[in-house]
Every structure is written in structure tokens, then in C-alpha cells.
C-alpha positions as CSV (number, residue, x, y, z in Angstrom):
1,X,4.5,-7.5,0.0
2,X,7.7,-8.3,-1.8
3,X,8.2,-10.8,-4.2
4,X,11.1,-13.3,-2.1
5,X,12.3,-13.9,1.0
6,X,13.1,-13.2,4.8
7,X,10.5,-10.0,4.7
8,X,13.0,-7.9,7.0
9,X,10.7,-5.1,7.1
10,X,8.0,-7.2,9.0
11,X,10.2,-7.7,11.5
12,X,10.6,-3.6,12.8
13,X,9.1,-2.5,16.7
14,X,5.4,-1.9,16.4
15,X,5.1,-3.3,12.4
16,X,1.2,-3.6,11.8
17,X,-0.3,-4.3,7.9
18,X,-3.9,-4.9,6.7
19,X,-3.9,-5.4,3.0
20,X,-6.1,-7.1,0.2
21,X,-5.0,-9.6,-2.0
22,X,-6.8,-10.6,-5.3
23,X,-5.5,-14.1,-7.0
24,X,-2.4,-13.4,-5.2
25,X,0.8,-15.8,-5.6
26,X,3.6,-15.2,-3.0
27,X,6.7,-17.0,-2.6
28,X,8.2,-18.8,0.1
29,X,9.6,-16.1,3.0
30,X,9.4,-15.4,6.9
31,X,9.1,-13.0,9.3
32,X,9.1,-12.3,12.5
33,X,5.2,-10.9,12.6
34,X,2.4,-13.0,13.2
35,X,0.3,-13.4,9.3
36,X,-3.3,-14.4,9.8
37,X,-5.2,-14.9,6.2
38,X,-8.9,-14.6,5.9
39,X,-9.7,-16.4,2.7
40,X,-12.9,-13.9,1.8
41,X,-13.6,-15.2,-2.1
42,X,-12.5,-18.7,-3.2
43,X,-9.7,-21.2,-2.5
44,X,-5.8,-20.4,-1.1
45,X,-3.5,-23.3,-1.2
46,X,-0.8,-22.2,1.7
47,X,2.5,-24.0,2.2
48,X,3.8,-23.6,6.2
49,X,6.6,-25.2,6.9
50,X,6.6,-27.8,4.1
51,X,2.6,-28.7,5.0
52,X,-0.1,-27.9,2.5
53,X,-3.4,-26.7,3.5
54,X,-6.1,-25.4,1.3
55,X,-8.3,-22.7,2.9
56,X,-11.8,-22.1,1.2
57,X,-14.2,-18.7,1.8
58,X,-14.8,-18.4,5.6
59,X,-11.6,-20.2,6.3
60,X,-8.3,-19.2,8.2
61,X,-4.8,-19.6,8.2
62,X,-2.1,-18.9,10.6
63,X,1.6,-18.0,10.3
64,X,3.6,-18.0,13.1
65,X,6.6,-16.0,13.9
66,X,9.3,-17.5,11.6
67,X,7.4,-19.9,9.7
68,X,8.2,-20.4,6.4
69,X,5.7,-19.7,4.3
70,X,4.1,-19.3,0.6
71,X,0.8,-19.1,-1.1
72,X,-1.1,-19.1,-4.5
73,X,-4.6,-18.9,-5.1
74,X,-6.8,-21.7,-6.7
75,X,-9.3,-20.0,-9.3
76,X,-10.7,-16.9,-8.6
77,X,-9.3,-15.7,-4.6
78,X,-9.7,-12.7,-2.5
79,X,-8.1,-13.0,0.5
80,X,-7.6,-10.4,3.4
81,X,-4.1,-10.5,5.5
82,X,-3.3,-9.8,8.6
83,X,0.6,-9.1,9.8
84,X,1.5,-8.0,13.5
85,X,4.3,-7.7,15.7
86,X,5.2,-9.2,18.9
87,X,4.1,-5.3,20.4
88,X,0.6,-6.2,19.4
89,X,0.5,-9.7,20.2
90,X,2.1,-9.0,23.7
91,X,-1.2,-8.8,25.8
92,X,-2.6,-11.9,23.8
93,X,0.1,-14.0,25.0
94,X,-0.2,-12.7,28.4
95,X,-3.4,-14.2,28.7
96,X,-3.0,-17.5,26.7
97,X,-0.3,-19.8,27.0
98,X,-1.0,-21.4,23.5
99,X,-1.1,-19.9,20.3
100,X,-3.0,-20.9,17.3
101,X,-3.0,-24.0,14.7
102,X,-2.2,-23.4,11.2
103,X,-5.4,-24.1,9.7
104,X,-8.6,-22.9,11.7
105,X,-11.6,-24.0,9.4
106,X,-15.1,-22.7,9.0
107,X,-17.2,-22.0,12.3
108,X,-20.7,-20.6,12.7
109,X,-18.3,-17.4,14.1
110,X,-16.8,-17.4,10.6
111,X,-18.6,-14.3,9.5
112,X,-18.0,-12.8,12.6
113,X,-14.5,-12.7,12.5
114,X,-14.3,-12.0,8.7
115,X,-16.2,-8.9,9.9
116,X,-13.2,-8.4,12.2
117,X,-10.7,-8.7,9.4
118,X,-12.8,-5.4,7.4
119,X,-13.1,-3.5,10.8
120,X,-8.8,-3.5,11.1
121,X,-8.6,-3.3,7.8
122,X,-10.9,-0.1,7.2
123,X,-9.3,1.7,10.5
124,X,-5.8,0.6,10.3
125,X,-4.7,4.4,10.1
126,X,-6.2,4.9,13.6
127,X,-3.9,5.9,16.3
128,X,-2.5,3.1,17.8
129,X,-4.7,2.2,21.1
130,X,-7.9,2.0,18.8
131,X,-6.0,-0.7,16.5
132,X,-4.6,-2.8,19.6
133,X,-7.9,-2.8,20.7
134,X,-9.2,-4.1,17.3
135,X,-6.6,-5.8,17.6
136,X,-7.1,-7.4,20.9
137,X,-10.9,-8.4,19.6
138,X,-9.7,-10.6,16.5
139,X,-7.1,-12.8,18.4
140,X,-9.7,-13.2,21.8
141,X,-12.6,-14.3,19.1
142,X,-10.3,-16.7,17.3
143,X,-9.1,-18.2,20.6
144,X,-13.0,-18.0,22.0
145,X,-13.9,-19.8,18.4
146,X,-11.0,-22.0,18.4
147,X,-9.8,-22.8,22.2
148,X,-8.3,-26.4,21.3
149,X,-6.6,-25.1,18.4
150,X,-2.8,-25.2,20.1
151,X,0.2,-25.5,17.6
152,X,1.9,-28.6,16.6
153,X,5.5,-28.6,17.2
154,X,7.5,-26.6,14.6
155,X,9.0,-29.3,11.8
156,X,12.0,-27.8,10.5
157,X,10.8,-24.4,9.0
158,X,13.3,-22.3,11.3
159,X,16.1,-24.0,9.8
160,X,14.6,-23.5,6.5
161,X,14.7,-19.7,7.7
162,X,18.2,-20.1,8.2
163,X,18.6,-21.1,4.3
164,X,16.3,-17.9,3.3
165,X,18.6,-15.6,5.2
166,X,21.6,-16.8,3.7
167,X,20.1,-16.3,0.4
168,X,19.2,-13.4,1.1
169,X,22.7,-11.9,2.1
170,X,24.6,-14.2,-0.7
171,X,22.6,-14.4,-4.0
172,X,24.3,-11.7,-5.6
173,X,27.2,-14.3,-5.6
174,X,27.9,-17.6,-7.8
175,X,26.0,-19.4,-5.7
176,X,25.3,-23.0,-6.5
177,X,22.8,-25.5,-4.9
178,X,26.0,-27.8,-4.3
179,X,27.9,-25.1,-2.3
180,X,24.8,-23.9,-0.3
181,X,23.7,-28.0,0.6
182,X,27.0,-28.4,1.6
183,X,26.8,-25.0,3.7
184,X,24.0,-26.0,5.6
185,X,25.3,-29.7,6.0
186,X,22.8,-31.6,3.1
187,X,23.4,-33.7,0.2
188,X,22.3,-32.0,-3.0
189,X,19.8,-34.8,-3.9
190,X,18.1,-33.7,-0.1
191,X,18.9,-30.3,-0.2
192,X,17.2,-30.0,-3.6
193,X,13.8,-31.7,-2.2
194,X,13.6,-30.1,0.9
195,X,14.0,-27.0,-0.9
196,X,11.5,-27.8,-3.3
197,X,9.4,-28.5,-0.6
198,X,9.5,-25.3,1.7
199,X,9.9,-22.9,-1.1
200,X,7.2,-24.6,-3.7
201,X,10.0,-23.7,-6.3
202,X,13.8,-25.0,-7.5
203,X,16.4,-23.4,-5.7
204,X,17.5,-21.6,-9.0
205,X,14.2,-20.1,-9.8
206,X,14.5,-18.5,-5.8
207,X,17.8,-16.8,-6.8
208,X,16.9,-15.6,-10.1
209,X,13.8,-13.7,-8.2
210,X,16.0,-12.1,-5.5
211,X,18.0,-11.0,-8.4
212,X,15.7,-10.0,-10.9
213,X,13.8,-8.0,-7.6
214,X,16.7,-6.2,-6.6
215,X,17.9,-5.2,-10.5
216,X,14.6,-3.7,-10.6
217,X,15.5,-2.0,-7.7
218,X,18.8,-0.7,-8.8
219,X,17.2,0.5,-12.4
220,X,14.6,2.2,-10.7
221,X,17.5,4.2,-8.5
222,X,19.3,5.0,-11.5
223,X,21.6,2.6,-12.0
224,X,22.2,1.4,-15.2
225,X,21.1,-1.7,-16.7
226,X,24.3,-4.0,-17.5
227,X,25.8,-2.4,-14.4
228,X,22.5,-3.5,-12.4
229,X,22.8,-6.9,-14.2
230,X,26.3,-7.8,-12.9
231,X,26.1,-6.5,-9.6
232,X,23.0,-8.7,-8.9
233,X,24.8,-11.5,-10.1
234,X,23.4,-12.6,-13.5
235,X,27.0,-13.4,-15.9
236,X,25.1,-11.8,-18.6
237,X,22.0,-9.5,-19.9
238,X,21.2,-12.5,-21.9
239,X,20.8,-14.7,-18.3
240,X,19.2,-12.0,-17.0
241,X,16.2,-11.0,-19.3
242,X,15.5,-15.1,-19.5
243,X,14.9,-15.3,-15.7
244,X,13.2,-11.9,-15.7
245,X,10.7,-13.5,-18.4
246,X,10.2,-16.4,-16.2
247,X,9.3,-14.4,-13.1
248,X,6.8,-12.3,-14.9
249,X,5.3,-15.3,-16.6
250,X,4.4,-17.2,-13.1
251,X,3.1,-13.9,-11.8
252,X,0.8,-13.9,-15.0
């Protein structure tokens, strides 16, 4: 997964992803996919929508479509992830009017379903009826193991999505917190704690990523480094290698 974000390549016909994560810290983004996380080893501490959860071994959590969304692990984490579009969710919903709560915790089906999460995981390169029928397995045993599990109203995450986007079509920009609160209608004082909030990080530290991320990008294409620099935003190398630091120290 990338590092940032409105994760627009989650959001193409037919998207499908099983991957393994391994003390894993991801920032705040969204999507239009469904994310289901199977916390295999350890303890996740997720963020949906400005609501923390912390999932332990056996446990699951579930993002809906355009939730906003980050997690970091607590100690020693594996954690198995599940992302799929509306294409395979379609026959799910046809059957259920109600989808899932964010936080399902530990049933005597637990191992069970983790089961489920290896099966995808190890035939996810299977044409595509023999995943959408693995598929089809997972979500019917979460509902069968968690039928009263219906969704609390959304809070304000899809206007919090609205903030991602932006920043993620403007950050090459002088932006400012002050001039993006204002944008959206928010003092700064609000803006900045809501931001905080969502994102589990200052609004500055957001826009360095997206810039250090797509720098990387642009020096990997070929692009040299000042000119990479400047046309991500950064006023100088100085700015830039300081922020760059940063990010790779809270990977770390």
C-alpha cells in the first residue's frame, strides 16, 4: 500500500488485494474498496473515522467504502488485509441489507474465518469465479458469526475524504492549514483538531509525506533531484531532506 492518501488505485472495476503486513504503520487514506483486517499476531490500534479501536490476535476490523482510515501496530503485529470492490461485494449486498460494524471481536468462529483470510490469500491468483467464491465464503461467515453487527451511522469521515482529496490534487502548492480550514469552511484552531484526529498526524507532517512520496517518485523516473524538490513543492532541498528524515524515522 502507499504511504498517504485517497488510495485511487483501490477504487478501479474489479480491484481485489490479499497482502501481509508485519508491524505495519499506515496513514490516514480512503477508498472506495471494502478493507477487512485480520489481526493474526499481536495488537492493531485502527483509527475509522476519528474512532479508535484496538484489535488483538483473532480479532477483526472493518473499513467501509470511504472511511477514513489509519493504523499502527502495538508491539510485535502480523496482520492479514483484505481490499475488495463493489464487483465482489455485489452478491453480498444482494442478500443482506446491512453491512458490517467496525470492530467484530473474538468468536469461537475466529479461527475459522482467519482460516478464510489464508485460503484468499494463498489463491488470490485464481481466475476470478474461484476467488468470488472465496470470496462469497468470508463475508457469509462474518455475517453468520456476526448477524447483529449492523454499522453505526457514518460520523463525519466522508467529509474528511473530501479534505484528503483536496490534498491530494493541491499539495504540490503553498498550501497552509489556514487557507485549506478556510476552504472547507473551519476555523484553524478546529480544522487543526479534527485533522489531528482523522489523520493521527499534524496537517504539515500529511503534506510533507505526499511530497516526499511523489519526489521519490519523480527521482526514480529520472527526474532530477532539485527539479523533483521544487515541483513537489518543498522551497528548498534543505526543507525537503528534513521532512524526508522525518518520514523515514516514524516508519522506523
Amino acid at each position: 500500500m502507499k504511504d498517504y492518501y485517497y488510495e485511487r488505485e483501490a477504487d478501479g472495476n474489479g480491484y481485489f488485494a490479499v497482502f501481509k503486513t508485519h508491524n505495519n504503520r499506515t496513514p490516514a487514506h480512503f477508498h472506495n474498496s471494502m478493507e477487512f483486517l485480520a489481526i493474526t499476531k499481536g495488537k492493531e490500534r485502527v483509527v475509522i473515522n476519528g474512532t479508535e479501536y484496538i484489535a488483538t490476535e483473532g480479532e477483526f476490523i472493518v473499513c467501509n467504502r470511504f472511511d477514513v482510515h489509519f493504523y499502527e501496530n502495538v508491539g510485535d503485529t502480523d496482520v492479514t488485509v483484505v481490499m475488495l470492490s463493489d464487483e465482489y461485494t455485489a452478491h453480498f449486498r444482494e442478500v443482506f441489507d446491512t453491512g458490517f460494524a467496525s470492530y467484530l471481536p473474538k468468536s469461537e468462529k475466529s479461527e475459522e474465518i482467519l482460516a478464510l483470510f489464508e485460503t484468499l490469500y494463498r489463491n488470490q491468483t485464481q481466475n476470478r469465479l474461484v476467488v468470488t467464491g472465496y470470496v462469497d465464503v468470508l463475508l457469509g461467515m462474518l455475517k453468520q458469526t456476526y448477524p447483529n453487527a449492523q454499522r453505526l451511522g457514518r460520523p463525519s469521515g466522508n467529509n474528511f475524504a473530501q479534505i484528503l482529496a483536496y490534498l491530494e490534487d493541491h499539495f504540490t502548492e503553498n498550501l497552509s492549514q489556514k487557507a485549506v480550514a478556510a476552504n472547507f469552511g473551519y476555523s484553524v484552531n478546529y480544522f487543526s483538531a479534527l485533522f489531528n484526529r482523522f489523520a493521527g498526524m499534524h496537517f504539515t507532517e500529511y503534506v510533507n509525506r505526499l511530497r516526499v512520496a511523489r519526489a521519490a517518485e519523480l527521482i526514480e523516473g529520472g527526474t532530477k533531484v532539485c527539479d523533483a524538490i521544487f515541483a513537489c513543492g518543498f522551497e528548498s532541498p534543505n526543507s525537503y531532506y528534513r521532512a524526508k528524515h522525518r518520514c523515514t524515522a516514524q516508519k522506523s
